[in-house]
C-alpha positions in Angstrom: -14.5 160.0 174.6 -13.2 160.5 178.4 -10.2 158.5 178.2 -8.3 157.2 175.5 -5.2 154.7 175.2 -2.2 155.9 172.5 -0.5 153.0 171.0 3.4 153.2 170.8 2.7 154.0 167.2 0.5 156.5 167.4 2.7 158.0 170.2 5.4 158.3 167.4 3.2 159.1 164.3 2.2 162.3 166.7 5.5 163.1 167.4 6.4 163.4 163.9 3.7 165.6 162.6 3.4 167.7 166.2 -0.2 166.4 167.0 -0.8 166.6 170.9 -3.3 164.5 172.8 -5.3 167.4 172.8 -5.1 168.0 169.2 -6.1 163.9 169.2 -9.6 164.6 171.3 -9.7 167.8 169.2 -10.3 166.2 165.9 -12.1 163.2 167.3 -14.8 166.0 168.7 -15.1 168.0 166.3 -14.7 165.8 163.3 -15.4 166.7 159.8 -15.5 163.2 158.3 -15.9 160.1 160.2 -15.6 156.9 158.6 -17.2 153.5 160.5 -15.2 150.7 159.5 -16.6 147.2 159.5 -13.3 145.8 161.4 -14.3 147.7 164.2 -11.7 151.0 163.6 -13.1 154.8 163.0 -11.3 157.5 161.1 -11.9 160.6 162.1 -11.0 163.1 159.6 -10.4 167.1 161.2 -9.0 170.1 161.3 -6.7 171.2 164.1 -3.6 174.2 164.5 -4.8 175.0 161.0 -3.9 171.4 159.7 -5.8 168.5 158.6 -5.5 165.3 160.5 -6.5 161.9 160.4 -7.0 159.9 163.8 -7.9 156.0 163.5 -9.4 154.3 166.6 -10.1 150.6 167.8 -13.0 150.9 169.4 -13.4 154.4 170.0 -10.5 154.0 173.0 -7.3 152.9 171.1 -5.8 155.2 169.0 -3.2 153.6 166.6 -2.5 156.4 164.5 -2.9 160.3 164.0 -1.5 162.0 161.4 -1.3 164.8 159.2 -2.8 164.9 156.1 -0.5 166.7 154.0 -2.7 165.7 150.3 -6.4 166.1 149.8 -5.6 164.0 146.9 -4.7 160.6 146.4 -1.0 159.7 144.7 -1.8 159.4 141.1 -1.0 155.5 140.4 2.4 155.0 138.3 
């Protein structure tokens, strides 16, 4: 991926956790899990600055989130 295009959400959601765009190409390069949605997004699931993050892309040129992934686990259901 040469060039991609950061939603206003993702701009903030990398803000928050301290992602960088490089961190963003990072993870989508060297992925450990990528998931091929049927509604056209990808997650890329990868480790970056010794953190776990989770990149989502339309198209494999919009990103509209990255973040950390701060539970391997799911939240147990209440």
């Amino acid at each position: 991926m040469d060039d991609l295009i950061f939603t206003a959400h993702a701009l903030i959601e990398m803000a928050r956790d301290h992602i960088t765009a490089d961190g963003v190409y990072h993870v989508i390069g060297d992925a450990d899990e990528i998931v091929e949605r049927t509604d056209g997004r990808t997650e890329y699931i990868g480790k970056w600055d010794r953190r776990t993050f989770m990149v989502v892309t339309v198209n494999d040129e919009v990103v509209i989130t990255a973040f950390e992934l701060k539970r391997l686990r799911p939240r147990r259901m209440r």
